[in-house]
OpenMM code with the backbone's topology and positions (N, CA, C; nanometers):
from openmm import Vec3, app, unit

residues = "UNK UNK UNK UNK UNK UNK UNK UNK UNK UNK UNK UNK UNK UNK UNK UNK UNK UNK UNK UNK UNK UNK UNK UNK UNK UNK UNK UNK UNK UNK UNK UNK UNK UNK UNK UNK UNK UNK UNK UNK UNK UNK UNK UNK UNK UNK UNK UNK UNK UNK UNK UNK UNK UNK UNK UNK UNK UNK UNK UNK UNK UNK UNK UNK UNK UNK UNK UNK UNK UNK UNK UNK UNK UNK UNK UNK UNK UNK UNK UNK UNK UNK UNK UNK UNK UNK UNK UNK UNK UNK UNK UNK UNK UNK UNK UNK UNK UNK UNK UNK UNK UNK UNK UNK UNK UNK UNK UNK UNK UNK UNK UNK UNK UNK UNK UNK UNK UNK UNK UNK UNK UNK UNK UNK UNK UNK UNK UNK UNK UNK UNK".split()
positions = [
    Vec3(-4.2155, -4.5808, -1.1094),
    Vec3(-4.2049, -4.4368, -1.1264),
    Vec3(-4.2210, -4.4035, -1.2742),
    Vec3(-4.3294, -4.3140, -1.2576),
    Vec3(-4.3130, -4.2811, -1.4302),
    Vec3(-4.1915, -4.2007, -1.5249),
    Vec3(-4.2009, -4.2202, -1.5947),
    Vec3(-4.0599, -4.1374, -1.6881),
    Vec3(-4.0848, -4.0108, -1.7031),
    Vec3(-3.9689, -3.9906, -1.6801),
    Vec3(-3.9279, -3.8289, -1.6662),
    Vec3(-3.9236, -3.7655, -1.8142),
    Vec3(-3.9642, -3.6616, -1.8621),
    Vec3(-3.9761, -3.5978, -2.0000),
    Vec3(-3.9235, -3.4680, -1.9987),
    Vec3(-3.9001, -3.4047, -2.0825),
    Vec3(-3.8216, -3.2324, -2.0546),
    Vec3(-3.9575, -3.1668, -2.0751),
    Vec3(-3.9358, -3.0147, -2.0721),
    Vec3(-4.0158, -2.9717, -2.0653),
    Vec3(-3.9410, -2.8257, -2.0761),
    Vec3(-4.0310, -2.7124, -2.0899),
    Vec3(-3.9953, -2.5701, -2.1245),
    Vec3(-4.0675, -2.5267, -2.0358),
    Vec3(-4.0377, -2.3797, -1.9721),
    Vec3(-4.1967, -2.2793, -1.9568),
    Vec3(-4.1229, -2.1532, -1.9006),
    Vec3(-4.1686, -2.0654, -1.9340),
    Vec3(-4.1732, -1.9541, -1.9512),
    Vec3(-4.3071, -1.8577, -1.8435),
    Vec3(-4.2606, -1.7822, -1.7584),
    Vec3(-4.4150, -1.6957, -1.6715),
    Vec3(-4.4158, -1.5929, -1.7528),
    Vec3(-4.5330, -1.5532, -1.7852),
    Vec3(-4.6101, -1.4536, -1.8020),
    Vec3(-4.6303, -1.3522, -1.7044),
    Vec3(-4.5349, -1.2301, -1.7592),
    Vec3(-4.5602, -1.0854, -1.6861),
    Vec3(-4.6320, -0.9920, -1.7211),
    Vec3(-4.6916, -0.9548, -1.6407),
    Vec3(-4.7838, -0.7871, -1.7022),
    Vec3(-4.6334, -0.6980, -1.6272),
    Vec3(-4.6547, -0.6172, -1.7486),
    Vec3(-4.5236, -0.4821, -1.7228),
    Vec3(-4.5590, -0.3663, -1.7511),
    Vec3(-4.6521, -0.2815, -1.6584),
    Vec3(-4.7367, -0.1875, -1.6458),
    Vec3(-4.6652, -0.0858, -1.7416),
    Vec3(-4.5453, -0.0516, -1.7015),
    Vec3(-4.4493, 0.0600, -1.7401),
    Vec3(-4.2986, -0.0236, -1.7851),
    Vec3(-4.3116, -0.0130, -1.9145),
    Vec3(-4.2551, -0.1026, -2.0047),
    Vec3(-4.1163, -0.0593, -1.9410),
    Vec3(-4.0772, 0.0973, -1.9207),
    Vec3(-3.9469, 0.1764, -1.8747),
    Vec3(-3.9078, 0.1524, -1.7488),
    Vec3(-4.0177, 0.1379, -1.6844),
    Vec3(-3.9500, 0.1471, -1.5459),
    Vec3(-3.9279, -0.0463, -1.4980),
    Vec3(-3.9580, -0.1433, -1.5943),
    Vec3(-3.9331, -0.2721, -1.5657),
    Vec3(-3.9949, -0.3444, -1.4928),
    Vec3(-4.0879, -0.2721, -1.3531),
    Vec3(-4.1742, -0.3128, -1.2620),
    Vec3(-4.2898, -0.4532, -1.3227),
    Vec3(-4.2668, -0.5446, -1.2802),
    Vec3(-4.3788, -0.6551, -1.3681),
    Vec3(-4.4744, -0.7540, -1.2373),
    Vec3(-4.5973, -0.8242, -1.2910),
    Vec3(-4.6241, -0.8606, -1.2143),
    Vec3(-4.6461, -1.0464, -1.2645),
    Vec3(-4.6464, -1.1015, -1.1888),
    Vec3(-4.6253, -1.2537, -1.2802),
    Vec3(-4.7787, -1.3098, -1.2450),
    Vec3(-4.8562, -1.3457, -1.3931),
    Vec3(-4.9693, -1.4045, -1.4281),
    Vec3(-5.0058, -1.5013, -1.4478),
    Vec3(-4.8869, -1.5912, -1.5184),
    Vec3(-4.9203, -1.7036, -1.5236),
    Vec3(-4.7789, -1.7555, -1.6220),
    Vec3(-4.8020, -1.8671, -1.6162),
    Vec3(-4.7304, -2.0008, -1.6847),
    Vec3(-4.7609, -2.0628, -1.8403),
    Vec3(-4.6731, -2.0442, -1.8645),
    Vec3(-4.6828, -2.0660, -2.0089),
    Vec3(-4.5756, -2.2158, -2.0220),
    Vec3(-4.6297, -2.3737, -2.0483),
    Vec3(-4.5242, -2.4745, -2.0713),
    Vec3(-4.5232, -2.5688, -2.1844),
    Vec3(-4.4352, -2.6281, -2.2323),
    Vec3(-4.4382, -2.6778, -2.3724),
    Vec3(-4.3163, -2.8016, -2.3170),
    Vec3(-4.4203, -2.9119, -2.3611),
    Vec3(-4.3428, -3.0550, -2.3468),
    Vec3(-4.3209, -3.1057, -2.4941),
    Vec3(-4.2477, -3.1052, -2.5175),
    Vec3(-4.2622, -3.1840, -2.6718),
    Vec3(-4.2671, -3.2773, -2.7227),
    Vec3(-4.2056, -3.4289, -2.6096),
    Vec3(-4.2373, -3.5640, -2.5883),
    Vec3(-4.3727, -3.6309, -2.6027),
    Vec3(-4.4634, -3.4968, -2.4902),
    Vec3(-4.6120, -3.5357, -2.4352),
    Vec3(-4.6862, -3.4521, -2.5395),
    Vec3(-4.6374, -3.3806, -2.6262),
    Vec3(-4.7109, -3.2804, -2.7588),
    Vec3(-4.7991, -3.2164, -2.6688),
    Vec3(-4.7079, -3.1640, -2.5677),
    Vec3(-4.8142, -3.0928, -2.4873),
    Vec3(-4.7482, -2.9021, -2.4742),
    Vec3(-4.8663, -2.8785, -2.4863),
    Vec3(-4.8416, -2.6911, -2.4786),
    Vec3(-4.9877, -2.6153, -2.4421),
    Vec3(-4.9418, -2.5520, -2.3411),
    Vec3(-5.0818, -2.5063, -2.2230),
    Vec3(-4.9984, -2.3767, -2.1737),
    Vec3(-5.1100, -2.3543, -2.1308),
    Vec3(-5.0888, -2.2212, -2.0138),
    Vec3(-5.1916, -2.1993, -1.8954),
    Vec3(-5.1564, -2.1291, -1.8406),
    Vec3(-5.2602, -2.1107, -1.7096),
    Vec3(-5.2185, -1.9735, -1.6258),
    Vec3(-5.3830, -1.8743, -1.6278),
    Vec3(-5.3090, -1.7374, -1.6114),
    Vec3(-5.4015, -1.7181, -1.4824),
    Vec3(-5.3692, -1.6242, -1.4095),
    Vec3(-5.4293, -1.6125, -1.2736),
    Vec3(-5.3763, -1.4623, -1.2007),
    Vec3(-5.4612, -1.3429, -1.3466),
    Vec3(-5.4255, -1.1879, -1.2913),
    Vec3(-5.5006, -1.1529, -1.1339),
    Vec3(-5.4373, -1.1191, -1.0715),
    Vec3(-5.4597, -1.0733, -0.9066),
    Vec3(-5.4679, -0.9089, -1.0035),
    Vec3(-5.5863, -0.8581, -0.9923),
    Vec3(-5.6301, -0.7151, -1.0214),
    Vec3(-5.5833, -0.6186, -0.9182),
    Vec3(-5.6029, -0.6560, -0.8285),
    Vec3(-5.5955, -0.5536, -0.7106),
    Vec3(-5.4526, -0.5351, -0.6921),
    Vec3(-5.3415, -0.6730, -0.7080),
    Vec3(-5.2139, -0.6578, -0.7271),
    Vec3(-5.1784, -0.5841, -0.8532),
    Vec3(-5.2426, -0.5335, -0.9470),
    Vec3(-5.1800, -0.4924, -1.0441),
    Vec3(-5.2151, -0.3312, -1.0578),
    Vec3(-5.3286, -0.3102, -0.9822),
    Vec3(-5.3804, -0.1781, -0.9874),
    Vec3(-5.3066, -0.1397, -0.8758),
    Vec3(-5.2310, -0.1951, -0.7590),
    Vec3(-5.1533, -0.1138, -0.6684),
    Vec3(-5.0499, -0.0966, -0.7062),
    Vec3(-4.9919, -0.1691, -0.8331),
    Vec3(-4.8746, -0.1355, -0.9117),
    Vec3(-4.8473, -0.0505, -0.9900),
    Vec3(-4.9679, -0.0342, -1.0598),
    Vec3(-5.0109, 0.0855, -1.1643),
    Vec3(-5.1372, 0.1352, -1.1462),
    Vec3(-5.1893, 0.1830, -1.0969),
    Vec3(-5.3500, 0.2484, -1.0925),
    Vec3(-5.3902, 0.2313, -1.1626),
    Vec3(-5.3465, 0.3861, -1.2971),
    Vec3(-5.4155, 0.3998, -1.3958),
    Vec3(-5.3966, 0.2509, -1.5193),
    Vec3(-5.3369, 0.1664, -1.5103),
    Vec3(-5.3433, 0.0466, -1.6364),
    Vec3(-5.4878, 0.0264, -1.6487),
    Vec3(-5.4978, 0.0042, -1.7266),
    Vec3(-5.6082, -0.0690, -1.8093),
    Vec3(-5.6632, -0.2094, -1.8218),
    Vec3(-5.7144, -0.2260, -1.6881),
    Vec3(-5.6923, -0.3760, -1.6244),
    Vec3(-5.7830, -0.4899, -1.7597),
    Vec3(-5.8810, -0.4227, -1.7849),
    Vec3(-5.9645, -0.4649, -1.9031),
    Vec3(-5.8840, -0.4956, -2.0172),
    Vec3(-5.8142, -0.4602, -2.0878),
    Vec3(-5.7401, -0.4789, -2.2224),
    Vec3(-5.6033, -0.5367, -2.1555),
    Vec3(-5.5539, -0.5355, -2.0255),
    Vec3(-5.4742, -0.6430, -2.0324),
    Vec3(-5.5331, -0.7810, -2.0129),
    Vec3(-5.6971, -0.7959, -1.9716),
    Vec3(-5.7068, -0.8722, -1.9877),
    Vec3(-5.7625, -0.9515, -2.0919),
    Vec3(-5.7806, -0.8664, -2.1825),
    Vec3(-5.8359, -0.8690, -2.3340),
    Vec3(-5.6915, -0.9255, -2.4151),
    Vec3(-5.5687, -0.9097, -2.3935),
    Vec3(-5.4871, -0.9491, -2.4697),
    Vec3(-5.4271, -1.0964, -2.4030),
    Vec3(-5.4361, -1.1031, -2.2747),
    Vec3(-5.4056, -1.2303, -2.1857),
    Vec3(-5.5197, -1.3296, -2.2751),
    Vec3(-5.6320, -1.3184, -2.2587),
    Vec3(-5.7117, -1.4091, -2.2955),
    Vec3(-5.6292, -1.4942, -2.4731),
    Vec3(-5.6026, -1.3932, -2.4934),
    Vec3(-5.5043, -1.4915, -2.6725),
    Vec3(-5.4585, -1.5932, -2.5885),
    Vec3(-5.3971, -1.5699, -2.5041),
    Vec3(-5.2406, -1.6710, -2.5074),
    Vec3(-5.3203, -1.8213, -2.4960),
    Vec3(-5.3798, -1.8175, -2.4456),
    Vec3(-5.4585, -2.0076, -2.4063),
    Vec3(-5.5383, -2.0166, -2.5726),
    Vec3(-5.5718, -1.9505, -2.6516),
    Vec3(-5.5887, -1.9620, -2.7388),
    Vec3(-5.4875, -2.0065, -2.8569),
    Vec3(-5.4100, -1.9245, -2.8401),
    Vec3(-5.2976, -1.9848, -2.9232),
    Vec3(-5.2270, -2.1320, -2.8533),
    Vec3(-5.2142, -2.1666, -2.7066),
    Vec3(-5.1782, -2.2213, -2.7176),
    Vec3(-5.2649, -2.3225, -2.7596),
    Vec3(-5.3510, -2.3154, -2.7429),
    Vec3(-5.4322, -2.4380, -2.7722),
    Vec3(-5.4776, -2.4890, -2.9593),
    Vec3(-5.4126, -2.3815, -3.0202),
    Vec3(-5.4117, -2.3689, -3.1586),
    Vec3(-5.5495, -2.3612, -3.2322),
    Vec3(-5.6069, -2.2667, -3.1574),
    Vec3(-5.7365, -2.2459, -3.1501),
    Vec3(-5.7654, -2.1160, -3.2983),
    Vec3(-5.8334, -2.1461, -3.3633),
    Vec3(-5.8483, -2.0073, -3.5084),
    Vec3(-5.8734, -1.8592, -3.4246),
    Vec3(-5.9702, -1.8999, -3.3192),
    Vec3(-5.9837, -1.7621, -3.2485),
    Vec3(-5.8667, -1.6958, -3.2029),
    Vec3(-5.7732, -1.7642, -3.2510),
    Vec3(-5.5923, -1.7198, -3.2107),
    Vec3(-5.5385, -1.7109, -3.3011),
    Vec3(-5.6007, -1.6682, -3.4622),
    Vec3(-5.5363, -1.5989, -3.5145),
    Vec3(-5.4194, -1.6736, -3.6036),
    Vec3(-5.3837, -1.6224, -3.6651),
    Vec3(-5.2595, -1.7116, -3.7859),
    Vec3(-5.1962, -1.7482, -3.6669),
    Vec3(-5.0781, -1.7029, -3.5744),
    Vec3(-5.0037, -1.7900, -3.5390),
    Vec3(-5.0952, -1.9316, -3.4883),
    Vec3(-5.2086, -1.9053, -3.4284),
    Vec3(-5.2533, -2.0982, -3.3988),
    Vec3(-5.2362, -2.1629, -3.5313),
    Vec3(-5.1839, -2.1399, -3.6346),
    Vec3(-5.2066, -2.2299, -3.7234),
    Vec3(-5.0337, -2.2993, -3.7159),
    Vec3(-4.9649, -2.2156, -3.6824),
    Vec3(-4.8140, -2.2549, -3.6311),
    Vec3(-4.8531, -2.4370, -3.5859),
    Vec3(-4.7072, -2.4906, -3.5418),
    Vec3(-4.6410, -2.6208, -3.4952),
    Vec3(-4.6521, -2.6089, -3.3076),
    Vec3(-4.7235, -2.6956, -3.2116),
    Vec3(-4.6923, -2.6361, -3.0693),
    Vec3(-4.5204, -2.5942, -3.0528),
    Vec3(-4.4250, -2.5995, -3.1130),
    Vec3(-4.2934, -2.5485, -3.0945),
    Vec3(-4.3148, -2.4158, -3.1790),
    Vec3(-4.3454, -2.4065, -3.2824),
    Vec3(-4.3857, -2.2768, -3.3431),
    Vec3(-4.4137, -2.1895, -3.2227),
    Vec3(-4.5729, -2.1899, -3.1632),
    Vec3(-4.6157, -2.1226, -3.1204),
    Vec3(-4.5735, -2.1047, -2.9538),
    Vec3(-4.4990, -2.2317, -2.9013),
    Vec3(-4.4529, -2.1574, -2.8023),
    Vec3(-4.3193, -2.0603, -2.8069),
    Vec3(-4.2226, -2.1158, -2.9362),
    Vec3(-4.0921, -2.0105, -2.9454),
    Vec3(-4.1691, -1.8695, -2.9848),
    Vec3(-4.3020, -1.8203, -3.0017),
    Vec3(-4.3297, -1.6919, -3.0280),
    Vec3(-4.4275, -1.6565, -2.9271),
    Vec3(-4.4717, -1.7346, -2.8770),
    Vec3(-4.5546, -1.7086, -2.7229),
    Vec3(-4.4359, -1.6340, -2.6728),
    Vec3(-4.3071, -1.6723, -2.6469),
    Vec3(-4.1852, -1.6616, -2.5362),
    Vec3(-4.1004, -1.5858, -2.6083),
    Vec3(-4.0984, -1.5051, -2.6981),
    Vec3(-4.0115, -1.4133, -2.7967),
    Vec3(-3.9914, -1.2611, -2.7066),
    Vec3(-3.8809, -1.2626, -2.6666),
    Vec3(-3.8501, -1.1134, -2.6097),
    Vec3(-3.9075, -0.9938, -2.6823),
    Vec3(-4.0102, -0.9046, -2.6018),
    Vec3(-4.0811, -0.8251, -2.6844),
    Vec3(-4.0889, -0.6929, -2.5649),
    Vec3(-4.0951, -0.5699, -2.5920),
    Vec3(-4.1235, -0.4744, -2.5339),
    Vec3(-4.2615, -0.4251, -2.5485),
    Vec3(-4.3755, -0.4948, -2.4559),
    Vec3(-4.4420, -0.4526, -2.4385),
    Vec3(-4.5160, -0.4701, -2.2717),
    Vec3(-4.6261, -0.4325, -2.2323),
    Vec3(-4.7306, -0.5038, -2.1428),
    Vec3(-4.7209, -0.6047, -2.1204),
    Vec3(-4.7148, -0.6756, -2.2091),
    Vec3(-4.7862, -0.8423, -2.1634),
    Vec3(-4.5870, -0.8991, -2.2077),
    Vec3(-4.5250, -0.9553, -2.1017),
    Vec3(-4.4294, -1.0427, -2.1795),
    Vec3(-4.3995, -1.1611, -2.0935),
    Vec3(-4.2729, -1.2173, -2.1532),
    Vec3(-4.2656, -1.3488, -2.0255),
    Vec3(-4.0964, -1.3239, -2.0293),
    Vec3(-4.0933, -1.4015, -1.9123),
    Vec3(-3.9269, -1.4258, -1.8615),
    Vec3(-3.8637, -1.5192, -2.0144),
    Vec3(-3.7543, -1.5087, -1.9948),
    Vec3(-3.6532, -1.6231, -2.0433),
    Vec3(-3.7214, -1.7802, -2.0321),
    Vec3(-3.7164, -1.8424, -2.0908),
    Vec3(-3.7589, -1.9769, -2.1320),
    Vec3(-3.6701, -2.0495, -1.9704),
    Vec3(-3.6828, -2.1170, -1.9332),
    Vec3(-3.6430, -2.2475, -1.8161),
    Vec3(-3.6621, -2.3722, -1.8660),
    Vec3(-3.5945, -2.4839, -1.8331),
    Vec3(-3.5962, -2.6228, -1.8868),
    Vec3(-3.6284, -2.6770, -1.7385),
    Vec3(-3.6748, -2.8261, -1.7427),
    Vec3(-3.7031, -2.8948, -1.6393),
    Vec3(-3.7601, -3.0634, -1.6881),
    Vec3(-3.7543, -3.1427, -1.5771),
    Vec3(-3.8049, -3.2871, -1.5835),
    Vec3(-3.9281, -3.3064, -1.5050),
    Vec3(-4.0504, -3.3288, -1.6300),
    Vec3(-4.1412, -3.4198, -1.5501),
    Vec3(-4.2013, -3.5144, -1.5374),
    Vec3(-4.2812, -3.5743, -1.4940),
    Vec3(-4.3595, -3.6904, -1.5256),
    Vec3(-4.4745, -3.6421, -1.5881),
    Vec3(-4.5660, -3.5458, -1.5742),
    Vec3(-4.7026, -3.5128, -1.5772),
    Vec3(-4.6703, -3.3878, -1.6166),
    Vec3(-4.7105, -3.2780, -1.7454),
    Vec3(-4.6835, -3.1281, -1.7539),
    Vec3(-4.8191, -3.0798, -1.6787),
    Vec3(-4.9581, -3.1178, -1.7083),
    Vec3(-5.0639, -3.0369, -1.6203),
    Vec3(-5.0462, -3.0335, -1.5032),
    Vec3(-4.9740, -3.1239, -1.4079),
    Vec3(-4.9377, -3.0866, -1.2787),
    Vec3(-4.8414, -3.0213, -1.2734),
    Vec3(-4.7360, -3.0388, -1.3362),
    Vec3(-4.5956, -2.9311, -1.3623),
    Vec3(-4.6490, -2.7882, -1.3534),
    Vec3(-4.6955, -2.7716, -1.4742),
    Vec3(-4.8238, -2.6623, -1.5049),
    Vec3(-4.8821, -2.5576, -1.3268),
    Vec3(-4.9479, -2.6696, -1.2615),
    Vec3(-4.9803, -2.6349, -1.1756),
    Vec3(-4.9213, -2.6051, -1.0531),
    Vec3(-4.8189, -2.7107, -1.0748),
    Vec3(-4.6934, -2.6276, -0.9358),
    Vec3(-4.6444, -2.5012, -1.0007),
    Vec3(-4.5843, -2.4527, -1.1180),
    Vec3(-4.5383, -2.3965, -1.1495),
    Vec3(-4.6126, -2.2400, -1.0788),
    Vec3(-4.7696, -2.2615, -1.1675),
    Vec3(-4.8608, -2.1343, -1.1031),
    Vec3(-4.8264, -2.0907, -0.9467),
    Vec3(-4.8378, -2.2250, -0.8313),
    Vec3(-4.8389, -2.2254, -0.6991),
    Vec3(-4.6937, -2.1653, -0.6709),
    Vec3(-4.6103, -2.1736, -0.6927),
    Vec3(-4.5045, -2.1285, -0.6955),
    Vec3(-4.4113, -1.9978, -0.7419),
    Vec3(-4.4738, -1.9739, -0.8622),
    Vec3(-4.4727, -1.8754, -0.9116),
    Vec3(-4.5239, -1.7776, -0.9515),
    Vec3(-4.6124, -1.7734, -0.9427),
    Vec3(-4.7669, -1.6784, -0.9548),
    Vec3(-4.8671, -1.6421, -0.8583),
    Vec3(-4.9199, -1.7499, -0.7637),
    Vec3(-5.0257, -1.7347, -0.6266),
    Vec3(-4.8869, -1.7029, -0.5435),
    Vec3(-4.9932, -1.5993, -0.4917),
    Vec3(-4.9202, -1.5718, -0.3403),
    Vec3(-4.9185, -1.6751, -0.2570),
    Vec3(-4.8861, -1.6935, -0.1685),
    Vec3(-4.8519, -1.8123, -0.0989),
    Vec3(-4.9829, -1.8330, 0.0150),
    Vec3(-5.0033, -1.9056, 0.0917),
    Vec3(-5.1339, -1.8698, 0.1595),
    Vec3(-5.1181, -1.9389, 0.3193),
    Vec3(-5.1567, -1.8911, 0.4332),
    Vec3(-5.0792, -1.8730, 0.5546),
    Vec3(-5.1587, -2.0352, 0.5996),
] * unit.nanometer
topology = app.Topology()
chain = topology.addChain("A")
for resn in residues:
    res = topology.addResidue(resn, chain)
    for name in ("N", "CA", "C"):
        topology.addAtom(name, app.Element.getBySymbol(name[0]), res)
């Protein structure tokens, strides 16, 4: 059995109406620090988000979603923070913020593998479930 490692992650919400709290969950944001690993994986359902909010601006939320795999990946097209530490940039990926785009509270967990972690996480928390 392979060894178990900790791990962080945080989902990614779109929050149409910052006031009224209503959010919709996009994706997974996780940071292993053992495996120097820090990824994300986003998967906006449009049609779920326009029955949430009509009028949003499905385009520029997805214009600002597109950063986050950038930064995590510490990519320049991401801007000073990619130049951050992967702990840098995920404690500010995951920074309580009032806007559109935010994520839950940070979660801890054990895995063997984070890209599959990664990927249950999405299946679980993000895709609708499928009959």
């Amino acid at each position: 059995m392979p060894d178990l490692v900790a791990f962080d992650y945080a989902i990614i919400r779109v929050v149409p109406r910052v006031e009224r709290g209503e959010c919709l969950n996009v994706g997974i944001i996780l940071y292993c620090r053992p495996r120097r690993y820090l990824n994300c994986a986003i998967a906006l359902d449009r049609n779920r988000l326009g029955a949430l909010y009509p009028q949003i601006d499905i385009e520029a939320v997805e214009k600002h979603l597109a950063g986050i795999p950038l930064i995590c990946a510490g990519s320049v097209e991401g801007g000073t923070i990619s130049a951050l530490s992967q702990q840098e940039r995920f404690h500010w990926l995951v920074a309580p913020r009032s806007a559109i785009i935010q994520t839950s509270p940070p979660h801890s967990g054990l895995c063997a593998e984070p890209a599959l972690c990664l990927e249950h996480l999405m299946e679980t928390m993000v895709r609708l479930p499928t009959q």
